[in-house]
C-alpha positions in Angstrom: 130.3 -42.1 -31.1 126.5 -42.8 -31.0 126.7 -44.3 -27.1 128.5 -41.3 -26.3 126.2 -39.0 -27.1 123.5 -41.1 -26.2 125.2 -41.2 -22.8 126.3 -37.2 -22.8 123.0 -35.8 -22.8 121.5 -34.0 -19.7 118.7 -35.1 -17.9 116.0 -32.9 -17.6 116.2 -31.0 -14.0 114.5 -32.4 -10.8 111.7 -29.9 -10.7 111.0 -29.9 -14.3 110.0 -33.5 -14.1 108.2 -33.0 -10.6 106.4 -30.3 -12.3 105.0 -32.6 -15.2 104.1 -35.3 -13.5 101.8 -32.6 -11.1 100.5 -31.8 -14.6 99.7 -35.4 -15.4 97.5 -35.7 -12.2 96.0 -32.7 -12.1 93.0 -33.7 -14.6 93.0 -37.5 -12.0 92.7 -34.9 -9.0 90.2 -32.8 -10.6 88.0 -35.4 -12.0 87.9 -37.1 -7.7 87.1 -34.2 -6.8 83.9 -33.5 -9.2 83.2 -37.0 -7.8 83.8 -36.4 -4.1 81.5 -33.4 -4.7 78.8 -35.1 -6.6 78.8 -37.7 -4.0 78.3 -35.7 -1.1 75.1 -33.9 -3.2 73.9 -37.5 -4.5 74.1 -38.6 -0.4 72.2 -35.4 0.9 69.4 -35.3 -1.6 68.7 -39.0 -1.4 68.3 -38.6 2.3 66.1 -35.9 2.2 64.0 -37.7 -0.3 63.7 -40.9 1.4 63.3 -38.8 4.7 60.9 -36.0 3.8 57.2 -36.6 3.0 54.9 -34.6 0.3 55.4 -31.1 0.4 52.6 -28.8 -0.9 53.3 -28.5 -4.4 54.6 -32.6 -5.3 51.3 -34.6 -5.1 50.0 -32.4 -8.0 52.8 -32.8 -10.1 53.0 -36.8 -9.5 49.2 -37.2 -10.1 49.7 -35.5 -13.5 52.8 -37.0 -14.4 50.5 -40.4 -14.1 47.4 -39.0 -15.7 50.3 -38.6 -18.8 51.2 -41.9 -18.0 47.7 -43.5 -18.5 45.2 -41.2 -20.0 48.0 -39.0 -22.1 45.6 -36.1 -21.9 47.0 -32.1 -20.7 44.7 -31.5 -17.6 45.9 -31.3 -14.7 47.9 -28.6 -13.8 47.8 -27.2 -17.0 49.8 -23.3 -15.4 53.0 -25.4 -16.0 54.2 -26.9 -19.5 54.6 -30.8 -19.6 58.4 -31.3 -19.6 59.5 -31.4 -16.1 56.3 -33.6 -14.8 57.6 -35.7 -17.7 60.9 -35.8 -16.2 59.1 -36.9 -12.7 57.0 -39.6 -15.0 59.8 -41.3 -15.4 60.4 -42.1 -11.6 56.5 -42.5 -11.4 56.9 -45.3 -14.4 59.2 -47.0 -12.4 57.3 -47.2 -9.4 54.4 -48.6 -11.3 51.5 -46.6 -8.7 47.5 -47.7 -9.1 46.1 -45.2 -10.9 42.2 -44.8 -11.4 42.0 -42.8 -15.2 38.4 -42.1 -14.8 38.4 -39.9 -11.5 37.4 -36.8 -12.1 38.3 -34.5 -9.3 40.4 -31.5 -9.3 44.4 -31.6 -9.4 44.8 -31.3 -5.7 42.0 -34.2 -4.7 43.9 -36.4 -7.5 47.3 -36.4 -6.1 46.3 -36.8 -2.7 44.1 -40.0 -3.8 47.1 -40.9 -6.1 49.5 -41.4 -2.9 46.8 -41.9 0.2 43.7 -43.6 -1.7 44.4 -46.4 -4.0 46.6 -48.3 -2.4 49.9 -47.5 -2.9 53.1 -46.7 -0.4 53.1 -43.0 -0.4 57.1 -42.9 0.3 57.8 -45.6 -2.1 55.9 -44.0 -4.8 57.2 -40.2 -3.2 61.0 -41.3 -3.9 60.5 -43.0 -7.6 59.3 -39.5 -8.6 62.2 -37.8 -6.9 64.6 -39.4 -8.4 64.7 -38.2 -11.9 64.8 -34.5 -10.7 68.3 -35.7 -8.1 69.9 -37.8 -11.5 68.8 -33.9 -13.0 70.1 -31.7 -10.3 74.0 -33.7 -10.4 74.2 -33.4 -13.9 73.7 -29.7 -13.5 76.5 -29.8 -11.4 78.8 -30.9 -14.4 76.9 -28.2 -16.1 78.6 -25.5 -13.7 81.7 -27.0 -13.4 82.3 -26.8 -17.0 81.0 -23.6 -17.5 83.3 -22.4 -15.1 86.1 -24.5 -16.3 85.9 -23.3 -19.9 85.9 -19.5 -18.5 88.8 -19.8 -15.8 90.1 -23.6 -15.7 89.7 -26.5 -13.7 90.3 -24.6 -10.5 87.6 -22.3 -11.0 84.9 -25.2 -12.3 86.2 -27.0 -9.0 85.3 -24.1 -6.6 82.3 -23.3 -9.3 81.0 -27.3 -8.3 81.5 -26.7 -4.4 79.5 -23.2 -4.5 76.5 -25.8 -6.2 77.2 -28.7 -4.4 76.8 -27.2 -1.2 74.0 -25.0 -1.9 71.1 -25.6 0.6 68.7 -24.4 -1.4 69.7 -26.4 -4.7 70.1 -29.8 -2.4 66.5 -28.7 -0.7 64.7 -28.5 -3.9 67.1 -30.8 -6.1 65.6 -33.8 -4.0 61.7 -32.5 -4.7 59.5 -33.7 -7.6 58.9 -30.2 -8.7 60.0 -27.9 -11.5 62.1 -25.0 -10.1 65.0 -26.6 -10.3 64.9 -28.5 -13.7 63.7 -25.0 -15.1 66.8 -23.3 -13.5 69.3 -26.0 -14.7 68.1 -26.0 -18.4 68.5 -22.5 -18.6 71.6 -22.6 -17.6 73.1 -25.5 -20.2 71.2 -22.9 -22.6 73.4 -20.2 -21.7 76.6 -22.2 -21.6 75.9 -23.6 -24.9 75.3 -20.0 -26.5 79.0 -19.6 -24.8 80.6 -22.3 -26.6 79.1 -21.3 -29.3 81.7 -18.7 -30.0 83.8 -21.7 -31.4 81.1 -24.3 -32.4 78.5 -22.2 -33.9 77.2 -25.3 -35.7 77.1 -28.0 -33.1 76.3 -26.1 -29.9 73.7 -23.2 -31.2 70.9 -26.1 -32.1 71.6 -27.4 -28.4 71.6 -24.3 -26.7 68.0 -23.7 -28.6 67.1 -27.3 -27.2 68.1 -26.5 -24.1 66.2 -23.5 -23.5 63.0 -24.9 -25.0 63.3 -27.7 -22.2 63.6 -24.6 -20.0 60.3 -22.9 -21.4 58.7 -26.5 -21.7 59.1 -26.8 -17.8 58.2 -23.5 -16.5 56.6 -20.3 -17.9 58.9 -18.1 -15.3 61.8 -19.0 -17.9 60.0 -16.8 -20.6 61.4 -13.3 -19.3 64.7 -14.9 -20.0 64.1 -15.6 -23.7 65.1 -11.7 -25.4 68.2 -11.9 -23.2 69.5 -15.3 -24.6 68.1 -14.3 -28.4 70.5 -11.6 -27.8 73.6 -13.4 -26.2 72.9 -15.7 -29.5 73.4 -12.8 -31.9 76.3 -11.8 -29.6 78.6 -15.1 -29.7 79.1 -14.7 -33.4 78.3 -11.1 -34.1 82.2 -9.8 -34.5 82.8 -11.3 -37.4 79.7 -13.1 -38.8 76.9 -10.3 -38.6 74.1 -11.9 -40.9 75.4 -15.3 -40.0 74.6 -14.5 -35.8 71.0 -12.9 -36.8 70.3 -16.4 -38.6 72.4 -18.7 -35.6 69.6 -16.4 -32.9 66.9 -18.0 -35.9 68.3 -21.4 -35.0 68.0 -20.8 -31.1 64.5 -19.8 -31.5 62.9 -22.3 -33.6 64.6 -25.4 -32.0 63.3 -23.8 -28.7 59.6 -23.9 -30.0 60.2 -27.2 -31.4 60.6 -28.5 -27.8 58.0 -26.7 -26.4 55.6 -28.7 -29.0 57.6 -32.1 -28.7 56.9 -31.7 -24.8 53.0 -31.4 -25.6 53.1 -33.7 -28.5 54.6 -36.4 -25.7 51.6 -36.4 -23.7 49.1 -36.5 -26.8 50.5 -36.8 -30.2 46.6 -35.3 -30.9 47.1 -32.2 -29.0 44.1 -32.1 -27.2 42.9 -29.5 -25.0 39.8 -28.8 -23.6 40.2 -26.0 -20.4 36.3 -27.8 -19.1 36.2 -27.3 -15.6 39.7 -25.0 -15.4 39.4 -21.2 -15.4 41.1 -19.6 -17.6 41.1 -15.8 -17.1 40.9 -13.4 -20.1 44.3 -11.6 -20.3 44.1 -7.6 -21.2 46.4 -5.4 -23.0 50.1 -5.8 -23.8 50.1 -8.7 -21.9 47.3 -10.3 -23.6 48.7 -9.7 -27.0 51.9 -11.5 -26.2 50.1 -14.0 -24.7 48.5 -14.4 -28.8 51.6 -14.1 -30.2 53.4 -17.4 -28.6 54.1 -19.6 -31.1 53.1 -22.8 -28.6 50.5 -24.6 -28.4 46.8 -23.4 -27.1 47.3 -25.1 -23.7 50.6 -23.4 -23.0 49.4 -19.7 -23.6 45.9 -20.8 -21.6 48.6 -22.1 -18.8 50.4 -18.8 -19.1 46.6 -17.0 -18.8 46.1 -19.1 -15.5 49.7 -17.7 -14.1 48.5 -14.0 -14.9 45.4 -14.7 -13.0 47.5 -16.3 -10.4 49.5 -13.0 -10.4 46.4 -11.2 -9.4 45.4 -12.6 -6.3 46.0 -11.2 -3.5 48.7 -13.6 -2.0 49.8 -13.1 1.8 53.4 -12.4 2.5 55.3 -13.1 5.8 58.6 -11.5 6.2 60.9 -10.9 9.2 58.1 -11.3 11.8 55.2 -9.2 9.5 52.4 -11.2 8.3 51.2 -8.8 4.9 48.5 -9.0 2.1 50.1 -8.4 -1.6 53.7 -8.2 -2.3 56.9 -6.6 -0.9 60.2 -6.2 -4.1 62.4 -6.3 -1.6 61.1 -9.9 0.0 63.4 -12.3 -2.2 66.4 -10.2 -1.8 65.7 -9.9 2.1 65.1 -13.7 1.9 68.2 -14.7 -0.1 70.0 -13.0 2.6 68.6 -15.5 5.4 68.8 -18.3 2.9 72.3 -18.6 1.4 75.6 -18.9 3.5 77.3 -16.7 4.3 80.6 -17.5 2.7 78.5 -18.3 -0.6 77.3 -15.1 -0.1 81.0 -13.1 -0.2 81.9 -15.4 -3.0 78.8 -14.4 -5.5 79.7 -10.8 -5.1 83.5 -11.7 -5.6 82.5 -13.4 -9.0 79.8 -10.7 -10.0 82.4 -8.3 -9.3 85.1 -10.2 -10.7 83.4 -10.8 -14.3 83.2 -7.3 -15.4 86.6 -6.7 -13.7 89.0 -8.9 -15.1 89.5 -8.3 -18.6 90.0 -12.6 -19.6 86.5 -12.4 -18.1 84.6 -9.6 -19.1 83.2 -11.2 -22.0 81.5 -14.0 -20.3 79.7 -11.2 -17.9 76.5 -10.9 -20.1 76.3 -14.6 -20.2 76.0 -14.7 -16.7 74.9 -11.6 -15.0 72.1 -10.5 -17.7 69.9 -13.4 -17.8 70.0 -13.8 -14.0 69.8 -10.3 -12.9 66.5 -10.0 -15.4 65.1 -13.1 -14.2 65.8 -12.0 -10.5 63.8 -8.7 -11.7 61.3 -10.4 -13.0 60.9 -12.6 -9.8 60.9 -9.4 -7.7 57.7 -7.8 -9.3 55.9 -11.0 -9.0 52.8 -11.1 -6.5 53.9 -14.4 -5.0 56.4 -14.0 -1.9 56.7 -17.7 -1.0 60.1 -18.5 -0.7 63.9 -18.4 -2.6 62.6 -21.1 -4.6 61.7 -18.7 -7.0 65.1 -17.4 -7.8 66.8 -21.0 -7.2 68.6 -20.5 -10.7 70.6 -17.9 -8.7 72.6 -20.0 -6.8 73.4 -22.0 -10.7 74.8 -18.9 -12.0 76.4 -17.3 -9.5 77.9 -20.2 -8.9 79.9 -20.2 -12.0 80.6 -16.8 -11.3 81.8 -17.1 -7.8 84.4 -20.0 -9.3 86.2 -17.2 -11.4 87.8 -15.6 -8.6 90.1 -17.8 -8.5 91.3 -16.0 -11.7 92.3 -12.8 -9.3 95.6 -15.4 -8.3 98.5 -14.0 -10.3 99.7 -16.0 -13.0 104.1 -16.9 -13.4 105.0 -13.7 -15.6 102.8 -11.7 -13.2 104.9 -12.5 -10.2 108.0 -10.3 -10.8 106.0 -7.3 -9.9 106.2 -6.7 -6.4 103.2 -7.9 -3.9 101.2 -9.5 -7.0 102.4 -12.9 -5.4 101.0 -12.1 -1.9 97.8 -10.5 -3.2 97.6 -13.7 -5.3 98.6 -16.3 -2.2 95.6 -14.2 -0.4 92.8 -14.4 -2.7 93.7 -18.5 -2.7 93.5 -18.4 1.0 90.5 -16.4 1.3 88.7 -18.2 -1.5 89.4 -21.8 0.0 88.7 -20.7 3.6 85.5 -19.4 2.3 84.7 -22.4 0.5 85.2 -24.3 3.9 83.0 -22.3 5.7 79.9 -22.6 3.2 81.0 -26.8 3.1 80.7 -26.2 7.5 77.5 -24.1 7.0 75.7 -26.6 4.6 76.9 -29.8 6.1 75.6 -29.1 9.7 71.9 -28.6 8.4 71.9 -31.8 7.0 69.2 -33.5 6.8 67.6 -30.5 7.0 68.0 -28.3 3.9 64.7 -26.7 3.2 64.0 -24.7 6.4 68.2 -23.6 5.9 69.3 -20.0 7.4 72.8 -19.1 7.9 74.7 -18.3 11.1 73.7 -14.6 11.3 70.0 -15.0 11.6 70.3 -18.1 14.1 70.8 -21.3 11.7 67.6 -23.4 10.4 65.8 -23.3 14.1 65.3 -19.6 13.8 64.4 -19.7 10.1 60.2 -20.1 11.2 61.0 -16.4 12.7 61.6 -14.5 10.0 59.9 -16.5 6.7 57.6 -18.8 6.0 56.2 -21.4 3.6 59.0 -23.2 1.2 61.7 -21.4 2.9 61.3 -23.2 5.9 58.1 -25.5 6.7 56.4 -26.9 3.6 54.6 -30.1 4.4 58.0 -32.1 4.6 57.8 -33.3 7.9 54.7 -35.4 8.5 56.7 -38.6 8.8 59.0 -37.5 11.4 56.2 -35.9 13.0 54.7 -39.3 13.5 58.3 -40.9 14.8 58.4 -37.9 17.5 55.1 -38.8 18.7 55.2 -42.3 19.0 58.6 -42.0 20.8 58.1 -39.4 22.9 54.5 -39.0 23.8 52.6 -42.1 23.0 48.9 -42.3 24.1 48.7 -38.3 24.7 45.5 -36.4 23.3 47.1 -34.5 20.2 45.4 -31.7 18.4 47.0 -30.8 14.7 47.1 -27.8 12.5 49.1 -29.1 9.9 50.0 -26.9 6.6 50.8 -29.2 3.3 49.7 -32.2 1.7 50.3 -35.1 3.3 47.4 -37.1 5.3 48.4 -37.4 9.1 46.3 -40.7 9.5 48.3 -42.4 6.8 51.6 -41.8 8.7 49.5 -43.0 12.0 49.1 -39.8 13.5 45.4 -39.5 15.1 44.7 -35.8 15.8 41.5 -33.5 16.4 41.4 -30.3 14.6 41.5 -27.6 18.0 40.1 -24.7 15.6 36.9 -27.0 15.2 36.1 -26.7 19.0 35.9 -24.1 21.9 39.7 -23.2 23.0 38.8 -24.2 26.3 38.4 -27.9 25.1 42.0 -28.1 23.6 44.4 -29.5 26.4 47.1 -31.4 25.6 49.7 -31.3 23.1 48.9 -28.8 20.7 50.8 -29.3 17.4 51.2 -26.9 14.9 52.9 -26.1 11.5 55.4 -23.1 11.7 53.9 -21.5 8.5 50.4 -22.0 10.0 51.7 -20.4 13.2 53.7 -17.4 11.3 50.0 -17.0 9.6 48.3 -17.2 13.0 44.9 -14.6 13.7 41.9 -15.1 15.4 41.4 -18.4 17.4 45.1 -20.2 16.5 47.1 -16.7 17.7 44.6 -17.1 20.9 45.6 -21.0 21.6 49.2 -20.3 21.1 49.1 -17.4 23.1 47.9 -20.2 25.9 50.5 -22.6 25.2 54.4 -22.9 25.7 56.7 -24.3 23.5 58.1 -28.2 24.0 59.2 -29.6 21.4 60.0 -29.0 17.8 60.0 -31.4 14.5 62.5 -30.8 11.6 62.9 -27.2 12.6 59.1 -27.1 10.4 56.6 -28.3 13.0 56.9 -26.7 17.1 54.9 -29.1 19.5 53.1 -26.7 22.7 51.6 -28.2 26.2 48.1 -26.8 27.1 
């Protein structure tokens, strides 16, 4: 009786078991392509670091992080906290660099006798320190794909990844030993933590406070940030825990401070700090009253005194052709719009749009459209127009958000009403095809990701046209500068006005300085920096008036014939 029953019952249908076994590799599937996608990233940024040499901004930051390393003493570059050159120590560790403790010049003389005057390999010692901020960047990415994931599912933290991954500007400054990056991506885990934290008050509200301290301890441009995310603290457990979510934003707060001091305390357990040489402005009004009220240590509010007094200079500005003293609002909007692909573009409105649209959604929309639309503010009003660089957390957050539209695909039950299917099969075909066009857009600038534009303003060869500075031509290109002329015009008289960091005789490159001399002395090949040449008045606008165009370097550096 038994073996006939055994032998009676129905196997389950053909497409019920096809559809199970699809389930069981869907998380294989996901989890190659996370790696696929990291991969690619990992490749690009590597490239660019062993390619690309000091840009304006990296010696500094590697001559402190080694001035940590030896002396553990807060003085150089004491506008930005300690955490993120502490990140970039650990590369400079590795490299084990000469370092002389007892020099005394300022922060730009050090790192440029760090890397060019002691004896040690410039590019060697220029990768070690990159490589802590690339191992940084890539775990970001599994930052964003979960975020997204957790919102919409693995689909959207897939697309979510891509949108990262592929991100010029994110591989452009991922692969630099600076801060904007780290800064962005710790904010980020902050606010993704604070999310989670709906269900794990307990476990994730202590980490999300860590995690935003590591963003304050890495840059100060985090701090407009910090009344949004107290806030979105309160908010995860406000429904039904009112005095429990004022305490859980108590928890956010004071393991953020604690950070901030463990970062300081890192460099010197005594906390010393002695501003000496370093001019620190006094600070005025509200401002300077908030400035008192941090609960950091001295040096960080005297670091956040030397940002005001940067604030107050007056900085020049080149945008769409016009050179300008001061600042323009509209300038980092105007330059995201040159900066970001175009298909990366359609998908961050899709997911801002999508966010407050779709009711699964709208709850997450304050986690990710408040703290980057008032850091976006805050970067707006600043005085500095040098480049996207300062809104580089965009492309983290809308990120996430541009992976939810793949929630706007209509679900099994959903499909009985007419057309929902189609609209559904479109938005799938329209997101991947758009996907595919920011993977084309980002994949044909390679290696070339910091001087990125998109398709409508002429690709990375027009980008000296309408910006300047770290958008397209920040000191990165010395090296190849030096391969190009040894190549193609060995022996020839060369005359140099280079913008950035790097020394051009370290590299080999043996060139006369043409403002130094009459004009009518300079014949040859005149080589000149794009951002120098964007900035040009007086005697370089009338030598490049007299010259023509030959040749160009990394879409950074144009070569004329005089």
């Amino acid at each position: 009786m038994m073996a006939r029953t055994l032998h009676s019952a129905p196997a389950p249908p053909l497409d019920a078991r096809g559809s199970a076994a699809a389930r069981a590799r869907r998380p294989r599937l996901v989890a190659l392509l996370v790696a696929v996608l990291l991969g690619q990233m990992a490749v690009a940024m590597v490239t660019t670091a062993v390619q690309q040499t000091p840009t304006i901004d990296e010696p500094v930051y590697v001559a402190t992080a080694a001035d940590y390393l030896h002396a553990h003493r807060v003085r150089y570059n004491a506008e930005h906290p300690p955490l993120g050159k502490l990140v970039i120590a650990v590369g400079v560790a590795a490299a084990g660099p000469h370092v002389d403790p007892s020099y005394t010049g300022d922060q730009t003389a050090a790192g440029r006798r760090l890397l060019y005057g002691t004896g040690n390999d410039p590019g060697r010692l220029m990768l070690w320190a990159r490589l802590p901020v690339v191992v940084l960047t890539l775990l970001f990415g599994l930052v964003v794909f979960a975020f997204a994931r957790d919102l919409a599912g693995p689909a959207a933290g897939a697309v979510a990844l891509a949108l990262y991954a592929l991100s010029p500007d994110v591989i452009a400054h991922g692969a630099l030993a600076t801060l904007d990056v780290p800064m962005a991506g710790f904010l980020l885990t902050s606010v993704w933590l604070l999310w989670r934290a709906r269900e794990r008050p307990r476990r994730c509200l202590p980490l999300a406070g860590a995690a935003l301290g590591a963003a304050l301890a890495t840059k100060m441009s985090a701090l407009p940030a910090v009344p949004v995310l107290m806030a979105l603290a309160v908010l995860a457990l406000w429904p039904t825990r009112r005095w429990r979510a004022l305490a859980g934003a108590g928890v956010v707060a004071g393991a953020a401070v604690a950070v901030v001091w463990a970062a300081y305390l890192a460099v010197d357990p005594r906390l010393r700090w002695d501003p000496g040489a370093t001019h620190v402005p006094v600070v005025h009004g509200l401002r300077g009253l908030l400035v008192d009220l941090l609960p950091f240590p001295p040096a960080y509010r005297d670091g956040l005194r030397m940002q005001f007094g940067l604030e107050n200079q007056p900085w020049q500005g080149f945008l769409f052709g016009h050179l300008y003293t001061g600042s323009r609002w509209y300038y980092l909007p105007a330059a995201l719009l040159v900066k970001t692909p175009l298909g990366l573009l359609a998908l961050w409105v899709a997911g801002a749009v999508a966010l407050p649209a779709v009711r699964r959604l709208r709850p997450a929309a304050p986690y990710l459209l408040l703290p980057s639309g008032v850091l976006l503010t805050a970067a707006m009003t600043g005085a500095r127009d040098f480049g996207t660089r300062y809104v580089v957390f965009l492309p983290l957050f809308l990120a996430v958000a541009g992976g939810c539209v793949v929630t706007l695909r209509a679900g099994p039950r959903d499909r009985v009403r007419a057309g929902v299917g189609a609209r559904a099969r479109w938005a799938a075909w329209a997101t991947a095809l758009l996907v595919a066009w920011v993977a084309v857009s980002s994949l044909r600038t390679f290696p070339y990701y910091l001087p990125y534009a998109n398709e409508a303003f002429g690709g990375p060869a027009r980008t000296h046209v309408w910006l300047h500075d770290s958008n397209v031509d920040w000191g990165q290109d010395l090296g190849r500068l030096a391969d190009r002329l040894r190549e193609r015009y060995p022996g020839e008289r060369v005359w140099l006005v280079y913008k950035g960091s790097g020394v051009p005789s370290a590299y080999g490159i043996h060139a006369a300085d043409p403002l130094r001399v009459p004009a009518g002395e300079v014949r040859g090949l005149l080589v000149v920096s794009d951002s120098a040449a964007a900035k040009a008045r007086g005697a370089l606008a009338r030598l490049l008036d007299g010259s023509r165009p030959v040749d160009e370097v990394g879409h950074s550096i144009t070569l004329y014939r005089r």
